[in-house]
C-alpha positions as CSV (number, residue, x, y, z in Angstrom):
1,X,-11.1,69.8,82.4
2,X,-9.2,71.6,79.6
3,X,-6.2,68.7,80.8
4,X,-8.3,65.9,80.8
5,X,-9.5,66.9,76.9
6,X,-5.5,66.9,76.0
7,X,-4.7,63.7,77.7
8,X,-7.5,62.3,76.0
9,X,-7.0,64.1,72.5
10,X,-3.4,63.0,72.7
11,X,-4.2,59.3,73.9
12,X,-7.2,59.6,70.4
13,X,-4.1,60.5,68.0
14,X,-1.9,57.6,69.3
15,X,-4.8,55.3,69.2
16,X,-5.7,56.6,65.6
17,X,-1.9,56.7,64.9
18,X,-1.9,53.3,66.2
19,X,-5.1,51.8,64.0
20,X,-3.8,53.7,61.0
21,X,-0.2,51.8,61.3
22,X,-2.0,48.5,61.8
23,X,-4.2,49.2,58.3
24,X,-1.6,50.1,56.8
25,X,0.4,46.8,57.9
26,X,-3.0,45.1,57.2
27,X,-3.2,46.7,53.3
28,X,0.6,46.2,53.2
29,X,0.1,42.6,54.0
30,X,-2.8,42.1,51.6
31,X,-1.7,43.7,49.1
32,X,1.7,41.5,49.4
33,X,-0.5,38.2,49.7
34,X,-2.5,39.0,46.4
35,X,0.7,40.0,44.6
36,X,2.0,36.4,45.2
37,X,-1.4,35.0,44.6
38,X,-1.0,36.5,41.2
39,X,2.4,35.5,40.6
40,X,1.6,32.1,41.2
41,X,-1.5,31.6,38.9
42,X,1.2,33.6,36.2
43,X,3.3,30.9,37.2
44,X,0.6,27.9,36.7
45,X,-0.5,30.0,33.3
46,X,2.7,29.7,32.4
47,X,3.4,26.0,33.3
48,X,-0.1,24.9,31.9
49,X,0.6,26.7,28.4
50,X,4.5,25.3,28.3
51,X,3.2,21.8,28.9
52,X,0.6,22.1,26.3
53,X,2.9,23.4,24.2
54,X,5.2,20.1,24.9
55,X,2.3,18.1,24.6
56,X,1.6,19.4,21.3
57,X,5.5,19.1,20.3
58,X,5.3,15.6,21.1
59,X,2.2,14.4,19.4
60,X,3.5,16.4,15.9
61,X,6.9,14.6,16.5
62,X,4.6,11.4,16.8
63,X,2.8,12.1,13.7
64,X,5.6,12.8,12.1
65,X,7.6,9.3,13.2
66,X,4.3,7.5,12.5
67,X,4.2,9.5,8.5
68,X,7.7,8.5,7.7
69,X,7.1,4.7,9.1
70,X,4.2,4.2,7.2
71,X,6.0,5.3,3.8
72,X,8.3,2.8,4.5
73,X,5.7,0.4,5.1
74,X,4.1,1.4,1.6
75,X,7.7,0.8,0.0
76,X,8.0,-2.1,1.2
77,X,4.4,-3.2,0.8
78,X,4.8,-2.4,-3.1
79,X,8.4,-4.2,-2.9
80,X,6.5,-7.6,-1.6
81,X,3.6,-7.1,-4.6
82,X,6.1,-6.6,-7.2
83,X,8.3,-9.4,-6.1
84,X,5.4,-11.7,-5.7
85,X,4.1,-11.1,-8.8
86,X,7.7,-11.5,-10.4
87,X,7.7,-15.1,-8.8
88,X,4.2,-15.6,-9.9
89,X,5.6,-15.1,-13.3
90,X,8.5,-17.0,-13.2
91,X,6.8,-20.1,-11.4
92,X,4.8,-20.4,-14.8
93,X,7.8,-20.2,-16.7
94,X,9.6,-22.8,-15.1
95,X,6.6,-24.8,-15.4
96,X,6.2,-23.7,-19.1
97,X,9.9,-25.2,-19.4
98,X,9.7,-28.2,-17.4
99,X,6.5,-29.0,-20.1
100,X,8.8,-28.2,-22.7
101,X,11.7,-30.1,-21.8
102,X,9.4,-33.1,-21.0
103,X,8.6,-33.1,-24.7
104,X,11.4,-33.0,-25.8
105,X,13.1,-35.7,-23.7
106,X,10.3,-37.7,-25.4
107,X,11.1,-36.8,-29.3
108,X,14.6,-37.7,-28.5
109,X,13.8,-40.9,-27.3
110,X,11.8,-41.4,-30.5
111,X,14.4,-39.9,-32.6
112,X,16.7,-42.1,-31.0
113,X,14.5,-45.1,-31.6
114,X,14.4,-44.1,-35.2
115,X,17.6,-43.5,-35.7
116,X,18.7,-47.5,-34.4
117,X,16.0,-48.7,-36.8
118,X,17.3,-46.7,-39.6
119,X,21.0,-48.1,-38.4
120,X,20.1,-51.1,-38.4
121,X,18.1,-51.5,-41.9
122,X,21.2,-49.8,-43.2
123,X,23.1,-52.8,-41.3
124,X,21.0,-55.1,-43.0
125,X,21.0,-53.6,-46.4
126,X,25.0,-53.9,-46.6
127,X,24.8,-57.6,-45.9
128,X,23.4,-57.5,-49.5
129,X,25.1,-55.2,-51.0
130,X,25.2,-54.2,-55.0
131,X,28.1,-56.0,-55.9
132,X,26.5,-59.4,-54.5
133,X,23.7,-58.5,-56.1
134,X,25.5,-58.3,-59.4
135,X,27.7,-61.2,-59.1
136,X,24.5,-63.3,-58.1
137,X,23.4,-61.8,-62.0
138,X,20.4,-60.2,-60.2
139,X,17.8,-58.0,-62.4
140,X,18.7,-54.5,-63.3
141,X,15.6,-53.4,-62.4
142,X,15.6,-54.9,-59.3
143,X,19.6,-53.1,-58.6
144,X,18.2,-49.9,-59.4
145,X,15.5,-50.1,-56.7
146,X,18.0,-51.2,-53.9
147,X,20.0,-48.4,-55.1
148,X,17.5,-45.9,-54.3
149,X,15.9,-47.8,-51.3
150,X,20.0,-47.7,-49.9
151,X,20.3,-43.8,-50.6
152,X,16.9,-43.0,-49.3
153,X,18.0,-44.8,-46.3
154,X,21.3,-43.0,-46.0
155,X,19.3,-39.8,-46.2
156,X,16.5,-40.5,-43.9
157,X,19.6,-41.7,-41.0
158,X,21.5,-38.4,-41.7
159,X,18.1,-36.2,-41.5
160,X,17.2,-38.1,-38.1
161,X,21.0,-38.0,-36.4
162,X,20.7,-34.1,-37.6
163,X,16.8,-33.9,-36.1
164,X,18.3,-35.7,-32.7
165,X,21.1,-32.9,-33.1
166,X,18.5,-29.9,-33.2
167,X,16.9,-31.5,-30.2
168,X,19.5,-32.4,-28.1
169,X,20.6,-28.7,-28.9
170,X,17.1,-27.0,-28.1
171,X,16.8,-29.3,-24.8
172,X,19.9,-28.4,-23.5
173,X,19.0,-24.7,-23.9
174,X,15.9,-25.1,-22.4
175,X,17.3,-26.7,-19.8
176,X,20.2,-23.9,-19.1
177,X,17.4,-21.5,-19.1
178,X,15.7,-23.4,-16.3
179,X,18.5,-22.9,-13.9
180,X,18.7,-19.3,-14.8
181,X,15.0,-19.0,-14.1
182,X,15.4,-21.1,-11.2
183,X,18.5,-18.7,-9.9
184,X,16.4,-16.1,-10.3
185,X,13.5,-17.5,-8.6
186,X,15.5,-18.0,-5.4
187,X,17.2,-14.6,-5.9
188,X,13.8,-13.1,-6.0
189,X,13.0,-14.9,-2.7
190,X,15.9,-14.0,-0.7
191,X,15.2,-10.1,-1.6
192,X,11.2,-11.0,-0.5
193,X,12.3,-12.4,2.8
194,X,14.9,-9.6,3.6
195,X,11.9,-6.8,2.6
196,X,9.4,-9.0,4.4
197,X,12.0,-8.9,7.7
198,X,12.2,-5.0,7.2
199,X,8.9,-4.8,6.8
200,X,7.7,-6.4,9.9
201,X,10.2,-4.0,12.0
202,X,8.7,-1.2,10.7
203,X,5.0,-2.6,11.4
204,X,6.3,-2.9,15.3
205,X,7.8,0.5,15.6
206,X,4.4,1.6,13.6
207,X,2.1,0.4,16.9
208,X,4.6,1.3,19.1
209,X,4.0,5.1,17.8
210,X,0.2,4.2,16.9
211,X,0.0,3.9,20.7
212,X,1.9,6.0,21.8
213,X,-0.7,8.8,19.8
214,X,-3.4,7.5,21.2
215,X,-2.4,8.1,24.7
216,X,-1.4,11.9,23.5
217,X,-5.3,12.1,22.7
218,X,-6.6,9.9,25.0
219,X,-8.9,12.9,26.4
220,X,-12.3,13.6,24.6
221,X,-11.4,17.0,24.2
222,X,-7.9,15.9,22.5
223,X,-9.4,13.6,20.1
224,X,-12.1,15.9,18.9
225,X,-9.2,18.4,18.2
226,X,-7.1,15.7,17.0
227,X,-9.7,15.1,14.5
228,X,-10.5,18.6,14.0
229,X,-7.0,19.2,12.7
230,X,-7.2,15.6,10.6
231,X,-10.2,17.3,8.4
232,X,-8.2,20.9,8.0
233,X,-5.5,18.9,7.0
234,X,-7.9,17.2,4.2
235,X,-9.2,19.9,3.0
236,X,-5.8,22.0,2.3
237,X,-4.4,19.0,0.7
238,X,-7.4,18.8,-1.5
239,X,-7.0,22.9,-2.6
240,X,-3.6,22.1,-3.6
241,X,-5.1,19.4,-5.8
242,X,-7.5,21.2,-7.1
243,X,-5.8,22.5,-10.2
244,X,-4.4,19.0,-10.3
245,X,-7.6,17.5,-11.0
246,X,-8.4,20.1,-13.6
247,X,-5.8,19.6,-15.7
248,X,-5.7,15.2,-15.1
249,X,-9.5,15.4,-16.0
250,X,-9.0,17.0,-19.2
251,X,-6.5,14.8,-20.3
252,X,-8.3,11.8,-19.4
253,X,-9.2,9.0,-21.1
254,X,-12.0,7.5,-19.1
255,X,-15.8,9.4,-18.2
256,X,-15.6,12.0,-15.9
257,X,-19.4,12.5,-16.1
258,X,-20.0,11.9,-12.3
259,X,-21.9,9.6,-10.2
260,X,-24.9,10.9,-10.6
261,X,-26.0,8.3,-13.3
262,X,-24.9,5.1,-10.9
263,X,-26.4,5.3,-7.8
264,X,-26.1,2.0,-5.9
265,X,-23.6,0.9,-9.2
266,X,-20.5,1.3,-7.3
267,X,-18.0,-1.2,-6.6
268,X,-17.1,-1.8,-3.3
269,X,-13.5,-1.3,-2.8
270,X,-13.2,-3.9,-0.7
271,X,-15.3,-6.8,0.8
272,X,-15.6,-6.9,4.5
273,X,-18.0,-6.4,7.4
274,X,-18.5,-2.6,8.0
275,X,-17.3,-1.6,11.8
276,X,-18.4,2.3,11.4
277,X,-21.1,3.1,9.4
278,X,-21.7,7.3,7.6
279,X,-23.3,9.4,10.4
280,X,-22.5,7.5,13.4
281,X,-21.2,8.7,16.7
282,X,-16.8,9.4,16.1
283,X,-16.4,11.4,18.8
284,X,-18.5,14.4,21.1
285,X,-20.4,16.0,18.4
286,X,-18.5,14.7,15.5
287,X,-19.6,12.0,13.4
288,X,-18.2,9.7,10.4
289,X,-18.2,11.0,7.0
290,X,-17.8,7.8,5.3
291,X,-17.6,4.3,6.1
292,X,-14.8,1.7,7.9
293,X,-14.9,-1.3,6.1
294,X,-12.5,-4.5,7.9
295,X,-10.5,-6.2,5.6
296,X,-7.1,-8.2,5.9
297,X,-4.3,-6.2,5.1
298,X,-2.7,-6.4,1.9
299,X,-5.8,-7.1,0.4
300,X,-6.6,-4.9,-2.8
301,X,-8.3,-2.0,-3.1
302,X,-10.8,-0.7,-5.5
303,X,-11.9,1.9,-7.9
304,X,-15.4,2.7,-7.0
305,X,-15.9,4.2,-10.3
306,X,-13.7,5.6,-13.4
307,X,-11.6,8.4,-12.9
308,X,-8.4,10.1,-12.1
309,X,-6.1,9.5,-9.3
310,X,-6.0,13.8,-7.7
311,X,-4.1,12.5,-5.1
312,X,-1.9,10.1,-3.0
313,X,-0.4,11.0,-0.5
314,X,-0.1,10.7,3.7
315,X,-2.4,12.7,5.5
316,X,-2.5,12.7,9.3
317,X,-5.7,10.9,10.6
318,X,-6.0,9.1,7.4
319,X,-2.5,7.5,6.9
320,X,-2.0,6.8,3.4
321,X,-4.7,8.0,1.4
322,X,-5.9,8.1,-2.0
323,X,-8.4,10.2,-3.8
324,X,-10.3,9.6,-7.1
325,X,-12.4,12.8,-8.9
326,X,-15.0,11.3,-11.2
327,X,-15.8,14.4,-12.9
328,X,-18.5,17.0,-11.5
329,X,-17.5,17.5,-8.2
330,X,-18.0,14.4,-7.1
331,X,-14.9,12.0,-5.8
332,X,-14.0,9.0,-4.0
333,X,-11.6,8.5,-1.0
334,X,-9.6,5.5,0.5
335,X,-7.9,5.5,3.4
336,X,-6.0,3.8,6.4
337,X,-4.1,1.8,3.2
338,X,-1.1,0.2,3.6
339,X,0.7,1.2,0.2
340,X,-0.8,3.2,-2.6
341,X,-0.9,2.2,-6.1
342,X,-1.7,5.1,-8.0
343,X,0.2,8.2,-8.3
344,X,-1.1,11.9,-8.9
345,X,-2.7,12.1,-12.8
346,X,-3.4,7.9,-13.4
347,X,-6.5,7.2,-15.0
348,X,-8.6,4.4,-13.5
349,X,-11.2,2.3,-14.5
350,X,-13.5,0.7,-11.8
351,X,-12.4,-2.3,-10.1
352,X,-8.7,-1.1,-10.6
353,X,-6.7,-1.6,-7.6
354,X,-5.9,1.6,-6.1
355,X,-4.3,0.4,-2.8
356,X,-3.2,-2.0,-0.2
357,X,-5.8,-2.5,2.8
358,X,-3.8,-1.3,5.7
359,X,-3.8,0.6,9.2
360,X,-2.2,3.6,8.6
361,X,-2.8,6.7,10.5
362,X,-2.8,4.9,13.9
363,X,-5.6,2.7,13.7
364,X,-5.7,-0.2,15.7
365,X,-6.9,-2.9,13.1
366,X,-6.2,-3.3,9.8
367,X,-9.4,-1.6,7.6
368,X,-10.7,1.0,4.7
369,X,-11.8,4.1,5.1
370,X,-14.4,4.9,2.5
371,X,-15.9,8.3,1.5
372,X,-18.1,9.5,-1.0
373,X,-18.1,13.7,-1.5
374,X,-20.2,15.7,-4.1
375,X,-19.4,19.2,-4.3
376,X,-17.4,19.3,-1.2
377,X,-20.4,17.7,0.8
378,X,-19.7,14.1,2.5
379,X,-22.6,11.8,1.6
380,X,-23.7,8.2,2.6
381,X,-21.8,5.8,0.6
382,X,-24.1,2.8,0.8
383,X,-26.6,3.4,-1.0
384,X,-24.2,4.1,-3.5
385,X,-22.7,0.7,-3.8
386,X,-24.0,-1.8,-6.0
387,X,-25.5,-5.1,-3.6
């Protein structure tokens, strides 16, 4: 009996030895599995946060690309303005010396008709000369009024050749200074063309990057973010101008007593049909703070109200941007312009262009956004605006 209990306590401990190797193998096994488990979600961690991080790297370097394109744009907006406005200039003076020349082609032709009159009743007057006269024993009286009719006539030719002189003189001058005018009219629209040409390369690498944006942030999540980061990015660029404001609206020359006083006053800065209206749907939970007004690019845009310019500048989400304080917390803001005509400090008066319409900041269509802020606050900007 006492055998049988070792055999069988012996055969226990290799069967316990036995289960105890294979738990161990088990744990050993598990333990192994998890630890790979856990270096591979490290590993997908790890991949997720470096392609975010790529992700984010690209759409900066995007942002950045689309920032410097659309300051060339504006340059080369302002270029076209400026240049247009030169030739609108010079056309009128052309005309202005095309009317002038006209008139006097026609006093020399009546100069020139006096002049063969006054020729010719000198021609006539020498057939009877004084010394006829007195040989023929004419009166005195009679000699001493030819006399003075001969050197009136002598006078009145050499006053009209000198006259024809003057305006032969002034007409070719006029005429000189339309070919330099005319020169410069052409030279004018050579440089137009050439900034025109530039311009319209930078307008296609502009949607090429405009697009390429909006598939970075083509998620919901993304573009609330996107946006997110737009609105920080408005509000540190106002702090800076804070003290900018202060000092512009102190020196001043226009009313910086608010809006309060001219509710539905305003001007609108542009005239178009309004695609986004304050407080609708943007994206998720976020909604517009101001207005998206379609108008053709180019076109001018307005003061709302007096003011000063506190700044102008490119903001991401906004493009080119400018903002106007009109005294007690309360401001204007354009956006999505194509160039800005104000710089930091300028007064304005309302109706004052301000900017170009544009599309900057990646939109798709060429537009204005328009805000209206008191105290920091976005409020509806239609009722505003005068009807």
């Amino acid at each position: 009996m006492l055998g049988i209990n070792l055999r069988l306590s012996k055969k226990l401990r290799a069967s316990a030895l036995c289960t105890g190797a294979l738990l161990c193998l088990l744990v050993s096994s598990l333990s192994n599995a998890s630890d790979e488990q856990l270096s591979g979600v490290k590993n997908e961690i790890s991949r997720q946060e470096q392609q975010l991080n790529t992700s984010s790297k690209q759409l900066n370097s995007l942002q950045s690309a689309l920032k410097k394109q659309e300051q060339s744009i504006s340059g080369f907006a302002k270029k076209i303005r400026d240049a247009n406005a030169i030739l609108s200039t010079l056309a009128d003076d052309i005309a202005a010396l095309n009317r002038e020349s006209q008139r006097l082609e026609q006093r020399k032709l009546g100069q020139m008709e006096l002049l063969k009159e006054l020729l010719n009743s000198q021609y006539r007057q020498g057939e009877h000369n004084q010394l006829n006269a007195l040989l023929s024993g004419q009166d005195t009286n009679e000699l001493d009024r030819m006399t003075v009719y001969a050197e009136r006539l002598s006078k009145a030719r050499t006053d009209a050749i000198n006259e024809l002189a003057a305006t032969d003189t002034e007409l070719q001058l006029k005429r000189r200074m339309l070919v330099q005018q005319t020169e410069k009219q052409k030279t004018v629209l050579a440089s137009l063309q050439a900034d025109k040409t530039k311009l319209e390369k930078e307008q296609q690498a502009q949607k090429k990057t405009a697009s390429a944006i909006q598939r970075q942030i083509k998620s919901d999540k993304s573009y609330l973010s996107e946006l997110r980061d737009n609105e920080k990015s408005l509000k540190v660029e106002l702090e800076k101008s804070a003290e900018l404001a202060r000092v512009a609206a102190e020196q001043a020359k226009v009313k910086m007593d608010g809006l309060g006083k001219y509710k539905g006053k305003l001007q609108w800065p542009v005239k178009g049909k309004v695609l986004h209206s304050y407080g609708s749907p943007q994206s998720g939970q976020l909604r517009w703070n101001g207005m998206v007004i379609s108008a053709k690019e180019g076109a001018e845009v307005k003061a709302a109200h007096d003011g000063t310019v506190v700044l102008s500048n490119w903001l991401r989400g906004y493009g080119l941007m400018v903002v106007v304080d009109h005294g007690k917390g309360d401001m204007s803001f354009y956006g999505y312009n194509q160039a800005l005509l104000r710089n930091v400090g300028d007064t304005v008066k309302a109706g004052d262009p301000v900017a170009l319409v544009g599309n900057s900041g990646g939109q798709a269509s060429s537009g204005l956004y328009f805000e209206i802020r008191r105290k920091g606050n976005a409020t509806n900007p239609s009722p505003w605006l005068g009807r």
